[in-house]
C-alpha positions as semicolon CSV with decimal commas, in nm:
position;residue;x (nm);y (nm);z (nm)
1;X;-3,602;1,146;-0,087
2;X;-3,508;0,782;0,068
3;X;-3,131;0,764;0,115
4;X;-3,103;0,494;-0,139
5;X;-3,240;0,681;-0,410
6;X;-3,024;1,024;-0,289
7;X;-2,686;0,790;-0,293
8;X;-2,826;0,674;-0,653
9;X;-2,811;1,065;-0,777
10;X;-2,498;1,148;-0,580
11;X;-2,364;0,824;-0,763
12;X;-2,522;0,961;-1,137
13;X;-2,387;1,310;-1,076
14;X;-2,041;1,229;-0,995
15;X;-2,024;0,971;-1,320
16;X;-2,159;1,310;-1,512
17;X;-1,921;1,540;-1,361
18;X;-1,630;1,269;-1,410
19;X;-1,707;1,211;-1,768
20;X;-1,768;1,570;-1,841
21;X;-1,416;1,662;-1,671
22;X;-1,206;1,348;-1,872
23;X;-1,411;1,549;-2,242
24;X;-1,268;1,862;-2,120
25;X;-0,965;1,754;-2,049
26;X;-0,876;1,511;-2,341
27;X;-1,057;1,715;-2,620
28;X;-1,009;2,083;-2,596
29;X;-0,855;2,043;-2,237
30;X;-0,992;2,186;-1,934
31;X;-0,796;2,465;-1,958
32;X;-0,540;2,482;-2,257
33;X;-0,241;2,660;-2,206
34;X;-0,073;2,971;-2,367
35;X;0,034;2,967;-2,724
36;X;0,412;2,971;-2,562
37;X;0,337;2,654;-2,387
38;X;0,250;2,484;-2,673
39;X;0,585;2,541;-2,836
40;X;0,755;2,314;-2,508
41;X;0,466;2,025;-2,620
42;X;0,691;1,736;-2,679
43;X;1,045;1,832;-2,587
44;X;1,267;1,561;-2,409
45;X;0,977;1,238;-2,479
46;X;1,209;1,014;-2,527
47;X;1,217;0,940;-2,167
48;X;0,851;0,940;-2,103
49;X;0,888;0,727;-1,776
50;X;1,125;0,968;-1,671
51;X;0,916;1,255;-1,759
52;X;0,592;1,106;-1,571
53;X;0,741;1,013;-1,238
54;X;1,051;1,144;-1,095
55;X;1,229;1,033;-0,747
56;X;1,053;1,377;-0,606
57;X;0,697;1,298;-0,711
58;X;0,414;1,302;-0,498
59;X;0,228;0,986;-0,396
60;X;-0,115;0,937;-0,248
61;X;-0,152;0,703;0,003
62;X;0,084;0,405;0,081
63;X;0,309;0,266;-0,253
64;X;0,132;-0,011;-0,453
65;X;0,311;-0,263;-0,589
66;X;0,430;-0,086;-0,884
67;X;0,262;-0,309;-1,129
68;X;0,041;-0,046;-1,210
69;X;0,098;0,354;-1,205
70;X;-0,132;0,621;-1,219
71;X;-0,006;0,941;-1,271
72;X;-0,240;1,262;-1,274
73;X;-0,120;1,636;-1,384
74;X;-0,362;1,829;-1,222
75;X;-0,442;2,228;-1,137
76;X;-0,618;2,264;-0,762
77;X;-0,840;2,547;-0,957
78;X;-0,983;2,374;-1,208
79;X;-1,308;2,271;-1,171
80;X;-1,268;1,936;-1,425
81;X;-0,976;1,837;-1,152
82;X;-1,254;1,859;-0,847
83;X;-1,480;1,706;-1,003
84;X;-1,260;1,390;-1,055
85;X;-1,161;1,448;-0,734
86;X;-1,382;1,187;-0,540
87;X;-1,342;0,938;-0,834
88;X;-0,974;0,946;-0,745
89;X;-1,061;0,950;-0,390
90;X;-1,245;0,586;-0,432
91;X;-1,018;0,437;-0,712
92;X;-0,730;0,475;-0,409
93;X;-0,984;0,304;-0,168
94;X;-1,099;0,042;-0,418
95;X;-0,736;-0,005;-0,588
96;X;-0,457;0,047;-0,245
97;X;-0,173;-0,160;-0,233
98;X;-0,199;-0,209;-0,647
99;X;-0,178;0,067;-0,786
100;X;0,056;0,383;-0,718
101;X;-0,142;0,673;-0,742
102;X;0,112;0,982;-0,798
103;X;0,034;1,339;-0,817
104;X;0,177;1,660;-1,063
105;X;0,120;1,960;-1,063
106;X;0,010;2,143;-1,393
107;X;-0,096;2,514;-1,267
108;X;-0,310;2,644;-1,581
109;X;-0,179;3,004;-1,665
110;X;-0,508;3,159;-1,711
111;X;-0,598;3,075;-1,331
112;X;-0,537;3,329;-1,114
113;X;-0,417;3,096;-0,774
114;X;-0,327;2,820;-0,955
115;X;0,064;2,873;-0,894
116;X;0,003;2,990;-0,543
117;X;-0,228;2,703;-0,442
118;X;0,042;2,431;-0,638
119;X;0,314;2,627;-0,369
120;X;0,110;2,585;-0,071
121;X;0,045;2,238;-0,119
122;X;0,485;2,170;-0,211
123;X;0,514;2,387;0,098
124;X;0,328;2,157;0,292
125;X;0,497;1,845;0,146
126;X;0,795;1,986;0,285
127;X;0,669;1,932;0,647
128;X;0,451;1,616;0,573
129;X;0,162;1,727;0,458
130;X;0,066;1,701;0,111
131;X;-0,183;1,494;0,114
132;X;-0,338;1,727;0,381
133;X;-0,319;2,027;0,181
134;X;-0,398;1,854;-0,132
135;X;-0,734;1,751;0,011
136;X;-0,829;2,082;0,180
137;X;-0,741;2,269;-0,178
138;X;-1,041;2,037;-0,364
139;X;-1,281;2,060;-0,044
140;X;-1,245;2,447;-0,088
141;X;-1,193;2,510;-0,429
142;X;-1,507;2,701;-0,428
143;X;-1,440;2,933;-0,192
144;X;-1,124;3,054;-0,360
145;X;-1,106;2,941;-0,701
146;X;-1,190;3,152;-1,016
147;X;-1,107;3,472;-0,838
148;X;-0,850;3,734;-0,979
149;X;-0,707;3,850;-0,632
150;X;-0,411;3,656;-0,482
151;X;-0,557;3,398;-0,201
152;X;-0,207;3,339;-0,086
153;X;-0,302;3,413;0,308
154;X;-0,628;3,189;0,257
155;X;-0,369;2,923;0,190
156;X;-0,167;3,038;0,505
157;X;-0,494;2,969;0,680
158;X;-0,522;2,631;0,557
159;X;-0,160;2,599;0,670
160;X;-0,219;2,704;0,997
161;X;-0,517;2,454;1,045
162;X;-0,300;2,188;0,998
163;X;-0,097;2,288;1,275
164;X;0,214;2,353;0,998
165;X;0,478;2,526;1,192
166;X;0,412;2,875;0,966
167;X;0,766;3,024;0,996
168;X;0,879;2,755;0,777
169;X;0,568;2,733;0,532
170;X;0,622;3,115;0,488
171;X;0,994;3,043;0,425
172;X;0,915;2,764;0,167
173;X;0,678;2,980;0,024
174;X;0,879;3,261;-0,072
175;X;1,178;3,044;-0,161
176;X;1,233;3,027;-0,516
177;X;1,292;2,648;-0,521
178;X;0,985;2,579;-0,388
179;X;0,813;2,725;-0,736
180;X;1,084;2,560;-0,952
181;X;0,954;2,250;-0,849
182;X;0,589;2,325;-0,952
183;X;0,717;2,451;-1,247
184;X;0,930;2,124;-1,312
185;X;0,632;1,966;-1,334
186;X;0,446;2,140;-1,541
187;X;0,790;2,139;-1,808
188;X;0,759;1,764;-1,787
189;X;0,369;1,781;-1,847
190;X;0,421;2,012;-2,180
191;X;0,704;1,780;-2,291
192;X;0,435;1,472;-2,229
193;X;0,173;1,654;-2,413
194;X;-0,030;1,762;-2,179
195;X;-0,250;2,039;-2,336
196;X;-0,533;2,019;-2,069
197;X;-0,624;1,955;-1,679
198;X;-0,682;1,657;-1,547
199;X;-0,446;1,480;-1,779
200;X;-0,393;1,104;-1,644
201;X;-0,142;0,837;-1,766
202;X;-0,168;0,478;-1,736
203;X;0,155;0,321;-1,684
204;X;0,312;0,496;-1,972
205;X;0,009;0,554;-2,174
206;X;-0,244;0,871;-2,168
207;X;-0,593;0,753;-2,056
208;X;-0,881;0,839;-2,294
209;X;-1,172;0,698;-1,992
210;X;-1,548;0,752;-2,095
211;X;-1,689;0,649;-1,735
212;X;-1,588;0,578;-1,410
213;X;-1,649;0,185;-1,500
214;X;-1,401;0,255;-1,813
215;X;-1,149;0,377;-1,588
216;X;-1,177;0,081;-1,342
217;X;-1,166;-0,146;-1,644
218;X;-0,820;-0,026;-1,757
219;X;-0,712;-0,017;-1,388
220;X;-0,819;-0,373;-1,335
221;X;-0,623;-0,477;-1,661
222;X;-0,312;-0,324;-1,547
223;X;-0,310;-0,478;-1,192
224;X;-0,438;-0,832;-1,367
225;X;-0,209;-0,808;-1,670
């Protein structure tokens, strides 16, 4: 196969994959939560700004002008979430310094390491490091994901790798405020409406993206408008 026509299926394969993750996610969602959830769907949206990014949210990547704000609740084991993983990854190359692109967690109850993979990565944060951890969580989601045992000392691997100083990732780990804060973000996720992973929001607004040249088109308009 001649690298132009390979780059032409990786290019048709990731649109698939990207569509097929924004059906799951905006229809029956990716992966819906518990009945209880459900019940905290809508609580406290009269401050939906406040809600979608707080002074503790996570940003990819340098701040963009603020114009335009992209805002993803995501779960590191869902397999919808990788798969819009590299569309993210090119919307922050094509889109940096316009838009912010800020990250919350929304660890799917029915996932096994979903809460421990959301505290590794805020445990990294804590020394610098999200981004770091948030990108080695996608690249080996399929090593670890959809498994029933806890992979909590995988992710003290992937600490380790990135040269964290472990003493305090294993005290940020076990410290309960380090799960409060995943868990803050899910609450504001629920009260949003978010039934489903990924769930992205447009400056205020849920996205409802058919393609990867849909999503660019609503970007563009928010930068341009």
């Amino acid at each position: 196969m001649t690298p132009v026509k390979r780059n032409t299926l990786i290019s048709a394969l990731v649109v698939a994959l990207f569509a097929a993750a924004v059906t799951a996610a905006l229809t029956l969602g990716a992966r819906p939560g518990d009945p209880a959830d459900a019940s905290e769907a809508g609580k406290g949206t009269a401050s939906v700004a406040g809600r979608l990014v707080r002074a503790d949210s996570h940003r990819l990547g340098e701040a963009g002008t603020a114009k335009a704000v992209l805002v993803e609740f995501l779960d590191f084991e869902c397999e919808s979430c990788r798969a819009a993983y590299p569309v993210v990854e090119d919307l922050r190359t094509k889109y940096a310094g316009k838009v912010d692109f800020v990250v919350r967690y929304f660890p799917i109850p029915s996932h096994a390491n979903a809460v421990n993979a959301a505290v590794a990565v805020e445990a990294a944060a804590q020394q610098g490091k999200f981004e770091d951890m948030y990108q080695r969580m996608y690249d080996t989601q399929d090593q670890w994901g959809e498994q029933q045992d806890s992979k909590a000392a995988v992710f003290r691997g992937f600490a380790q790798d990135l040269g964290l100083d472990l003493a305090a990732y294993d005290k940020a780990v076990a410290d309960p405020a380090t799960a409060a804060r995943v868990e803050k973000d899910r609450q504001d996720g629920l009260a949003l409406g978010v039934q489903g992973t990924p769930t992205f929001f447009l400056n205020g607004r849920q996205l409802e993206p058919t393609s990867v040249q849909d999503f660019e088109a609503q970007l563009d308009a928010a930068v341009n408008g």
